[in-house]
N, C-alpha and C positions, 0 to 999 in steps of 0.2 A: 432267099426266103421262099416256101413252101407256098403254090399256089392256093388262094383257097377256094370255095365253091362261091364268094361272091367274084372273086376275079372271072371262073370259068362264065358265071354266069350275065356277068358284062361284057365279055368277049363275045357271047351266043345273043347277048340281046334279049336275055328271058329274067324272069323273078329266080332268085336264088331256089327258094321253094320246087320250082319246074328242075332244075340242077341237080335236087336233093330225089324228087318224086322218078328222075332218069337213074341213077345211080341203084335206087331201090326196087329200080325195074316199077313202076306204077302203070298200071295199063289204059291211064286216063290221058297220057302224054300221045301225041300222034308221032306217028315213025318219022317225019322228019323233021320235026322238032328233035326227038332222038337219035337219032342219027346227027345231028349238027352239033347237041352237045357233047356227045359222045368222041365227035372228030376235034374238039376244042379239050376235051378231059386227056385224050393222048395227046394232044400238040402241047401241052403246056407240063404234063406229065403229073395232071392231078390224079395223089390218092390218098383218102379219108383218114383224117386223126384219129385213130383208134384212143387215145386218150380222152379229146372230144368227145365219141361214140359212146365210150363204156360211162361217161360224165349222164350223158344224156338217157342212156338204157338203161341206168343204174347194174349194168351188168359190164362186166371185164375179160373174164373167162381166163381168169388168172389162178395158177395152179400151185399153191404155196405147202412146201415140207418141211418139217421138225426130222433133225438128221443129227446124234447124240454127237457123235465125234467125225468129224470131217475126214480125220485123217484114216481113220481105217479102212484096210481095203473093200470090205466087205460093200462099202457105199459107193464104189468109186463105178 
């Protein structure tokens, strides 16, 4: 199973929130509080559900086409 930011942020010892505000670069965190999640976000090999993400920003950046016949070369 896929770590997720409250795992990292049990490991570091911080609110999940602090996890989230490092990831998003927040300039309220102090570098070594950053720095220590940041060493626990590669040790464990956390990276962000883009499914979660686009749930929450209501955006996906997902790029969908109408394509008449599949099979013609012209599409390929």
């Amino acid at each position: 199973m896929n770590p997720t930011i409250r795992d990292v942020a049990e490991l570091a010892g911080v609110h999940p929130s602090t996890v989230s505000r490092v990831i998003n670069d927040d300039s309220r965190i102090s570098e070594k509080t950053k720095n220590k999640v940041l060493l626990i976000i590669k040790k464990l090999g956390y990276t962000p559900n883009a499914i979660a993400r686009g749930l929450k920003t209501k955006r996906t950046y997902t790029l969908g086409m109408l394509i008449p016949d599949i099979t013609n070369p012209f599409f390929a």
